[in-house]
C-alpha positions in Angstrom: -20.7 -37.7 -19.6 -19.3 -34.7 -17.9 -23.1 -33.6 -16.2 -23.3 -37.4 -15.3 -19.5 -37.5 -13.5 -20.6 -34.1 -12.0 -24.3 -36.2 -10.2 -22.0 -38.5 -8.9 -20.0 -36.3 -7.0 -22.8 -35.0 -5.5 -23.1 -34.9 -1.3 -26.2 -35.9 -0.3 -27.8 -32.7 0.8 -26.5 -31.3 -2.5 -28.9 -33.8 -3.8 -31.9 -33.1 -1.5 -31.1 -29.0 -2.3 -31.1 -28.4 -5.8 -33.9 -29.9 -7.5 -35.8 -27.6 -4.8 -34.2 -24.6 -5.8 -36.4 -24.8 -8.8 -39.4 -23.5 -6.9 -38.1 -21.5 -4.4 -34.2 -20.5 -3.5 -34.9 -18.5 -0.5 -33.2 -20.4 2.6 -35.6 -20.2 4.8 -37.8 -21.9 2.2 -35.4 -23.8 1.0 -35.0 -25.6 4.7 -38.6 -26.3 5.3 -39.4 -27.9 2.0 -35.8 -30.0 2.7 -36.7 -30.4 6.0 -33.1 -29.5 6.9 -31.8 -27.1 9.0 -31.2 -23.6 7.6 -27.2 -24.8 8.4 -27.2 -28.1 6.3 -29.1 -25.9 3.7 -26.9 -22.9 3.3 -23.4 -26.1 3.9 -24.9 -27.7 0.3 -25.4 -24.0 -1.6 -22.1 -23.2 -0.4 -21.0 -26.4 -2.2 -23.2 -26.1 -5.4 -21.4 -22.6 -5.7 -18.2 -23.7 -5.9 -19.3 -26.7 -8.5 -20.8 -23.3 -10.5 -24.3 -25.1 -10.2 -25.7 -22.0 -8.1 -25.6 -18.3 -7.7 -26.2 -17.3 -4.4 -27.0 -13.5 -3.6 -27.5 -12.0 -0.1 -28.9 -8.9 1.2 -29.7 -7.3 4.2 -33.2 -6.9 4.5 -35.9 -5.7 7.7 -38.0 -8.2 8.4 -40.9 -8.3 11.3 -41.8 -11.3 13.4 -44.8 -11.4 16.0 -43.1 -11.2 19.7 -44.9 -12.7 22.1 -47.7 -10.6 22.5 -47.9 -10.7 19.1 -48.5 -14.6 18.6 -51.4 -14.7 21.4 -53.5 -11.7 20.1 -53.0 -13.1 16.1 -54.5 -16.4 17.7 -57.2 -15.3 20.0 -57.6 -11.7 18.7 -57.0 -8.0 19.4 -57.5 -7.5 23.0 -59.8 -4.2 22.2 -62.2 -6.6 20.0 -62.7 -8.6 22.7 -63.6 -5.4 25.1 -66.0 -3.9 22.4 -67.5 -7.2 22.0 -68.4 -7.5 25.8 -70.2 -4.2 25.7 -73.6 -3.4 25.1 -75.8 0.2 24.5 -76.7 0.5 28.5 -73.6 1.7 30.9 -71.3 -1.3 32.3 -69.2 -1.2 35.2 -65.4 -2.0 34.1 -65.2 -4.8 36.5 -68.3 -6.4 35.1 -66.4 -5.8 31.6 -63.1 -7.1 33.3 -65.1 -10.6 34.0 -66.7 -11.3 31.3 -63.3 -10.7 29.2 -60.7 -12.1 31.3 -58.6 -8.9 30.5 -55.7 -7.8 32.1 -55.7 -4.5 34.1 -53.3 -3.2 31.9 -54.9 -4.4 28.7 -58.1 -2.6 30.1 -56.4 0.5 30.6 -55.3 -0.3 27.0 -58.0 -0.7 25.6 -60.3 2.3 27.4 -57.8 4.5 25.2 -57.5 3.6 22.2 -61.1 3.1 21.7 -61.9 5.8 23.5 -59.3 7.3 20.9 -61.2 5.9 18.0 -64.6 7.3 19.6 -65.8 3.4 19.5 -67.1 3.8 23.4 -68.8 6.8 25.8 -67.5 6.9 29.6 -69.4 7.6 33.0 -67.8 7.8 36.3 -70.0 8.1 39.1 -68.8 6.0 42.2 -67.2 3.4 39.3 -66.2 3.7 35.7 -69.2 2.4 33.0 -68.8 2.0 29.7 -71.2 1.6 26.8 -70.7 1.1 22.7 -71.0 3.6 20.2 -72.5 3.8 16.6 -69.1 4.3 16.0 -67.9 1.2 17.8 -70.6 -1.2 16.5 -69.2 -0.1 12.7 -66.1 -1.1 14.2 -67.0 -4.4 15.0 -68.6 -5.5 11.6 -65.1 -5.1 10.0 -61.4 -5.8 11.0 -59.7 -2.6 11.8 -56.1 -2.2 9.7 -54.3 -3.6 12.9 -56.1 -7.0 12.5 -56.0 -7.3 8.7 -52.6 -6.7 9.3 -51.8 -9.5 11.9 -53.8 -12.3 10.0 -51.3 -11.8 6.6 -48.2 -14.5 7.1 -45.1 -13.6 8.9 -42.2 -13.1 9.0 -42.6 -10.5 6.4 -40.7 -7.8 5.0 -40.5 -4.2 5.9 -39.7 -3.4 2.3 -43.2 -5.4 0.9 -46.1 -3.6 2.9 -48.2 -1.4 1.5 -49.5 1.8 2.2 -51.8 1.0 4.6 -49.9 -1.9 6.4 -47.5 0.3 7.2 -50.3 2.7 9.1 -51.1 -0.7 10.7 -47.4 -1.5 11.7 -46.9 1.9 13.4 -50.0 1.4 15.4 -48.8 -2.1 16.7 -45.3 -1.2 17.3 -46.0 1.0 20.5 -47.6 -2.2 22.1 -45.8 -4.0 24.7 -43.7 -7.4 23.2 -45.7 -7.3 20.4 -43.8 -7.0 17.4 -40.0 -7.2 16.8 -38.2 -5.1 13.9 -34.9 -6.6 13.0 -32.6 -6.6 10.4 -31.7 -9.8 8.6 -29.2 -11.2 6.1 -31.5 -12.8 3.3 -29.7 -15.5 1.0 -31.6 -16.3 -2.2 -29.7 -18.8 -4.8 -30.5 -19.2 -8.8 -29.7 -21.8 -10.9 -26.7 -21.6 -13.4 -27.3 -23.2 -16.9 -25.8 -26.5 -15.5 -28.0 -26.2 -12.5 -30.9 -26.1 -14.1 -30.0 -29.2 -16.4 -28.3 -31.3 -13.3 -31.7 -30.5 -11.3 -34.1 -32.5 -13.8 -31.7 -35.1 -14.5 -32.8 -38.5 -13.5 -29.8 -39.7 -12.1 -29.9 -36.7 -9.1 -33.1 -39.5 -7.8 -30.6 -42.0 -7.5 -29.5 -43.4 -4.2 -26.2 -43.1 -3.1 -23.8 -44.1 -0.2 -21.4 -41.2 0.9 -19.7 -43.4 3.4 -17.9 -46.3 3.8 -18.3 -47.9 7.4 -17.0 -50.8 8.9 -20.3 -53.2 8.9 -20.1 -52.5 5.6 -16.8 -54.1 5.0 -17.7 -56.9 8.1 -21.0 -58.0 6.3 -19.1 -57.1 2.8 -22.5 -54.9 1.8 -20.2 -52.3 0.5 -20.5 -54.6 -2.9 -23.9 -53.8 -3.8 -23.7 -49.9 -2.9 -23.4 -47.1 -5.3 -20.8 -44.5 -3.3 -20.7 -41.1 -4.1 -17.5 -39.8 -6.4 -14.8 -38.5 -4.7 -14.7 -35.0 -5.4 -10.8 -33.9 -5.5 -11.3 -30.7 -8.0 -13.6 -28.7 -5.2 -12.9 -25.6 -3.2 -11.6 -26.3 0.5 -12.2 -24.0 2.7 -8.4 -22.5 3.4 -6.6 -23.5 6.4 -4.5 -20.7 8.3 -1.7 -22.3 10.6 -0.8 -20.2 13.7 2.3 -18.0 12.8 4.4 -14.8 14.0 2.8 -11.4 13.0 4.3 -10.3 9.8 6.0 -7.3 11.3 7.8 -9.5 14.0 8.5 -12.5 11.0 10.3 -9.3 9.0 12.4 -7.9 12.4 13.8 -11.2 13.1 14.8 -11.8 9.1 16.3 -8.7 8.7 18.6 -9.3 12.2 19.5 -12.4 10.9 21.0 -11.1 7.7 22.9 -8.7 9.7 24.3 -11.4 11.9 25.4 -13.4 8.9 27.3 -11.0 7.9 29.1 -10.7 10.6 27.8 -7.8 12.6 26.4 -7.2 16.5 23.8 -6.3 17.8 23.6 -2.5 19.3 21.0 -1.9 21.9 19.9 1.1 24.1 17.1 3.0 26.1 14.2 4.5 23.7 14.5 7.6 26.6 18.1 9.6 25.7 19.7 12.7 26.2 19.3 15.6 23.3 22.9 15.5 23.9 23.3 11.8 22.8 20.3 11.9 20.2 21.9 15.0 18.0 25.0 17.1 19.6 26.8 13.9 19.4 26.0 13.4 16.1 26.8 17.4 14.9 23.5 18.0 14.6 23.4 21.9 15.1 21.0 23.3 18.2 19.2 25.4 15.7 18.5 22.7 13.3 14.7 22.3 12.6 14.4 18.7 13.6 14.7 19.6 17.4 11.4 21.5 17.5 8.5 20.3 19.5 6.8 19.5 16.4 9.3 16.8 15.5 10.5 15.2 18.7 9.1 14.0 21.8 10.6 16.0 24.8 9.9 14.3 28.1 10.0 16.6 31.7 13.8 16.3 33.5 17.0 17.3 33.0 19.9 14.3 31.8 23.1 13.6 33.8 25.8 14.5 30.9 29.7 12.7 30.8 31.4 16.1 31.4 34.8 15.2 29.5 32.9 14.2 26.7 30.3 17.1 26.4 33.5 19.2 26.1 34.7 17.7 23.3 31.3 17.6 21.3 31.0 21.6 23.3 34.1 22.6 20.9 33.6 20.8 18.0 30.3 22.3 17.6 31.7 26.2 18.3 34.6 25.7 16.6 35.7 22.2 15.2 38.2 21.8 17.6 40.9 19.2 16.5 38.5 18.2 13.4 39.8 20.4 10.9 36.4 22.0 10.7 35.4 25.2 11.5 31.9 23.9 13.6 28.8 25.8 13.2 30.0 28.8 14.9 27.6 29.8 17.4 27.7 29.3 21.2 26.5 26.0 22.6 24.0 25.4 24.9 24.4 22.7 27.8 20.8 23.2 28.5 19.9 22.1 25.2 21.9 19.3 25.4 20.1 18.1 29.0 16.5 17.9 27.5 15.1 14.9 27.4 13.3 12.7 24.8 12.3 9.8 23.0 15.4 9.0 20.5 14.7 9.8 17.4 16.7 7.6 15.4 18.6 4.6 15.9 21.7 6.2 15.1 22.4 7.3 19.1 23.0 3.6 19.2 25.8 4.3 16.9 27.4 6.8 18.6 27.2 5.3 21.9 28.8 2.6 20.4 31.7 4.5 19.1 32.3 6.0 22.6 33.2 2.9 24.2 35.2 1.3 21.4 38.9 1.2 21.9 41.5 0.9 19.1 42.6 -2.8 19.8 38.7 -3.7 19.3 38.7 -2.5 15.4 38.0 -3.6 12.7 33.9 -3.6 13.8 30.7 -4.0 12.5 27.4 -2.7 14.7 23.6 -2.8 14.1 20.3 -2.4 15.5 16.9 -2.9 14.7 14.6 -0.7 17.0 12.1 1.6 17.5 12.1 5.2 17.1 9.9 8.1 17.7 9.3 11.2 15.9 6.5 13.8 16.6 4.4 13.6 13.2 0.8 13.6 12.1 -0.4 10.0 11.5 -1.1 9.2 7.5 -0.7 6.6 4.9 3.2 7.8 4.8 4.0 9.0 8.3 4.0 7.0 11.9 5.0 8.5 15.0 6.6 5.2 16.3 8.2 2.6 14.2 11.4 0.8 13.8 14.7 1.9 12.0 17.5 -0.7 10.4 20.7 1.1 11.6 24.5 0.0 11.0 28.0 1.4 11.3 31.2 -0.4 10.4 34.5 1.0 11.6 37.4 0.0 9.6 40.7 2.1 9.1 40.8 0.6 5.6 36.7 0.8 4.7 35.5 3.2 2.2 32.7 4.3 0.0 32.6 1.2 -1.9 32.5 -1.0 0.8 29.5 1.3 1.7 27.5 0.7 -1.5 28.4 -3.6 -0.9 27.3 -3.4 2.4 23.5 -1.7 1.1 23.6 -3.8 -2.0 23.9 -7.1 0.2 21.5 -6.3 2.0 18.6 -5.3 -0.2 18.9 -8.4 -2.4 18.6 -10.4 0.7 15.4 -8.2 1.0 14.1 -8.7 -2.6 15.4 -5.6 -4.3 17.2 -6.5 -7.6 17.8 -3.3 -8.9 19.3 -0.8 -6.5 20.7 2.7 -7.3 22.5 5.4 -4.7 22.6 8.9 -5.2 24.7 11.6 -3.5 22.7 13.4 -0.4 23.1 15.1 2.2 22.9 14.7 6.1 24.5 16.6 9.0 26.7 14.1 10.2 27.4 12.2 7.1 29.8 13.1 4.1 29.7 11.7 1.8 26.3 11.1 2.1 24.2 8.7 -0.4 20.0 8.2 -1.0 19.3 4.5 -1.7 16.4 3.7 -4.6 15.1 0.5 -5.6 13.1 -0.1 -8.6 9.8 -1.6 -8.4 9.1 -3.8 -10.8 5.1 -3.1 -10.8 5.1 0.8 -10.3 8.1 0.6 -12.7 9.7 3.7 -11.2 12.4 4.0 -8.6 11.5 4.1 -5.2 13.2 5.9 -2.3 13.9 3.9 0.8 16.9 5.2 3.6 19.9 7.2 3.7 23.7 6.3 4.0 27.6 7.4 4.1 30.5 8.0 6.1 30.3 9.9 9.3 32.0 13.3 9.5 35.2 13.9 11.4 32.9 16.0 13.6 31.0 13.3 14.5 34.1 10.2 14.8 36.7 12.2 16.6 35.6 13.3 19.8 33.5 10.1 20.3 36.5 7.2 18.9 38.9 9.6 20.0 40.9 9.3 16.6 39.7 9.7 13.0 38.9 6.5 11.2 36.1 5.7 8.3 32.8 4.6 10.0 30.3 3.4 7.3 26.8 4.3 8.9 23.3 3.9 7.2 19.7 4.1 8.6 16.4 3.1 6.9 12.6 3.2 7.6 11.9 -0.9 7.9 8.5 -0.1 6.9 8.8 1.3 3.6 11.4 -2.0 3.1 9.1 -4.6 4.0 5.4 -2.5 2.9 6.6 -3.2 -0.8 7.3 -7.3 -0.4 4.0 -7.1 1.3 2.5 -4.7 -0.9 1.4 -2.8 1.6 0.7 0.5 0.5 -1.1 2.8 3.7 1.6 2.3 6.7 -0.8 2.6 9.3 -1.5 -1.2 7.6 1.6 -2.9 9.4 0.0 -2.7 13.2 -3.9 -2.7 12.6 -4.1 -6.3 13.8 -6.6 -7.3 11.2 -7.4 -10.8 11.7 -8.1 -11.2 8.0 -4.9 -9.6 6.8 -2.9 -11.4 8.9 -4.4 -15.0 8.2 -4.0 -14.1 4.2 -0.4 -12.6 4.6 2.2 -14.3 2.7 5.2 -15.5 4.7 8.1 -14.2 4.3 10.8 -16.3 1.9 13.9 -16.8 3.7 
């Protein structure tokens, strides 16, 4: 019952196809004993695959096909069997030759070479070229030379099939002009599964059948005496991809949108900033190892500095100043601070935004979802541009727990059920935290950003008094490569038209 609910389900070149396939399942074949076109043919394999009635295997194969030149000479004959046939054992003159052939100059020519070549003729130039056959030449014509054999077997054929002595022929012919074409070809061959086999001898695959319903069908009412084909609603459809957002764009604008929810702005700012700005605001010291070339970008120029300010962060960095810290100690440079480059971290935004706060505008909540730049060699781990999730609050009566709520909030909205923080460090934070997640296929825990409260250092010369300022800044790509399980970086911006027809949307 189950082979006979199968028949009826068939489309009608399904029908036409696989009894065929019993003789021959190469396509090309297949289409010329179906009298289809190769498209219809490889539309109804397609379809017998999916109802597991087929295998269908395809490989790349080199297959020859007579060119132009090809087709003539296999039909009328080698041009240099006609020349030795127009000659006799007494001297001819080649234009007597070239009218009695019909041969082009250029096949002449040819010709006068290669049998010269094959010592088939003897030359004579006195005031014209004469020609005569050899012994050699008259053996030459009693047989077909390889070259001939060769063009009278059935093409196309493939490269991989010739023998020894075909291939000799090939590499003869292949220096003539449009004469043979060597190309590489996908080959598709289908085999019959066990139900193909049974379904393609089954009497009721010769049955006629209607696969559509028209309107003079229900006019004349005809439709009555028809047998329609099943309506298949179990097979494979070819998936449908809708037009959507790249991934990476879909993930930027959830992430801000969780941010404003919770009551937070949005910072903004120039990718090109001050060193000053980038890391001397932030007490990052001039000798610290992330201001080499080989980690940031320095751009040509000197900035424009706010002198009152630079003063403040000048002091605190020699000697604390009113921080109750005793700075780094060393003497600051206002050079260093004028250089140039492509910020590398969102956290600038921060302290920018700190330096134009005013007392009466607290309690606040900042963040920013941008693009940084850092000067690193490209891997599966490392980008030189990508984007950072950055936020500060500024509350007089915020602390680290608030901290930890803030991170736990968000990376639940962001998947993460199990979340751990860890103490750390970093120079303008203390305390300072790690943030983990556990992953619930690698079961392990999995690093993702940094976080804590920014140093006195760091608050007082910018707000101009101390008060807590939560801050935290994470990598979005390691947060959104694991929902995506993406697991090379380099993944999120190679535009892979496959990848990003297949990527799952984002839940929000």
């Amino acid at each position: 019952m189950e082979i006979i609910s199968l028949i009826a389900k068939l489309h009608p070149l399904e029908r036409k196809v696989l009894p065929l396939i019993t003789k021959t399942g190469e396509l090309h074949a297949l289409s010329h004993a179906a009298q289809l076109q190769e498209v219809e043919v490889m539309r109804a394999l397609q379809w017998l695959e999916n109802k597991n009635l087929v295998h269908l295997h395809t490989e790349k194969k080199e297959i020859i096909s007579l060119d132009k030149n090809g087709q003539t000479y296999k039909q009328h004959g080698l041009p240099e069997k006609i020349f030795l046939q127009s000659l006799s054992d007494t001297y001819q003159s080649l234009s007597q030759i070239a009218q009695k052939t019909s041969l082009s100059t250029e096949e002449l020519n040819a010709c006068i070479g290669l049998l010269k070549r094959k010592a088939a003729i003897e030359l004579q130039k006195d005031k014209e070229l004469s020609i005569k056959i050899t012994a050699q030449g008259k053996q030459h014509l009693k047989q077909p030379s390889l070259e001939e054999q060769f063009l009278q077997t059935t093409f196309p054929r493939d490269l991989s099939s010739l023998n020894t002595t075909e291939k000799i022929a090939l590499e003869e012919l292949k220096h003539r002009k449009e004469f043979l074409r060597v190309e590489e070809q996908k080959i598709t061959t289908a085999a019959l599964t066990k139900d193909g086999q049974q379904i393609a001898s089954h009497p009721d695959l010769k049955k006629e059948v209607t696969n559509r319903l028209t309107k003079e069908m229900l006019k004349t009412g005809s439709w009555k005496k028809q047998t329609f084909r099943s309506y298949d609603v179990e097979i494979n459809v070819p998936a449908i991809h809708p037009g959507k957002i790249h991934f990476d764009n879909e993930a930027l604008e959830y992430i801000k949108r969780i941010w404003l929810d919770l009551g937070f702005q949005e910072m903004s700012g120039n990718y090109v900033q001050s060193a000053f700005w980038d890391l001397d605001a932030l007490f990052v010291p001039q000798d610290h190892p992330a201001r080499e070339m080989q980690d940031t970008f320095y751009l040509e120029g000197k900035a424009k500095l706010p002198t009152q300010l630079f003063n403040k962060i000048k002091a605190v960095h020699e000697t604390g100043a009113n921080t109750k810290s005793t700075g780094w100690q060393y003497k600051f440079s206002k050079e260093e601070s004028e250089r140039i480059l492509l910020r590398t971290h969102t956290t600038v935004l921060s302290a920018q935004t700190l330096a134009k706060l005013k007392p009466a505008d607290l309690p606040a909540k900042f963040f920013a979802v941008s693009k940084v730049f850092r000067n690193e060699a490209l891997d599966w781990k490392h980008l030189f541009e990508f984007y950072q999730v950055e936020g500060i609050v500024i509350d007089p009566h915020a602390n680290l727990q608030h901290l930890k709520g803030y991170i736990r909030e968000f990376y639940q909205k962001m998947g993460y059920e199990k979340i751990r923080m860890r103490p750390a460090h970093f120079p303008y934070t203390e305390p300072s935290l790690e943030i983990d997640v556990f992953h619930p296929i690698k079961k392990q825990w999995v690093e993702l950003g940094g976080a804590g409260i920014f140093r006195p250092e760091v608050v007082i010369p910018l707000l101009g008094f101390d008060c807590p300022v939560l801050a935290w800044g994470q990598g979005m790509g390691r947060i959104i490569g694991e929902y995506w399980n993406i697991t090379d970086i380099r993944d999120l911006y190679k535009n892979d038209l496959k990848q990003l027809r297949e990527m799952k949307v984002l839940i929000k």
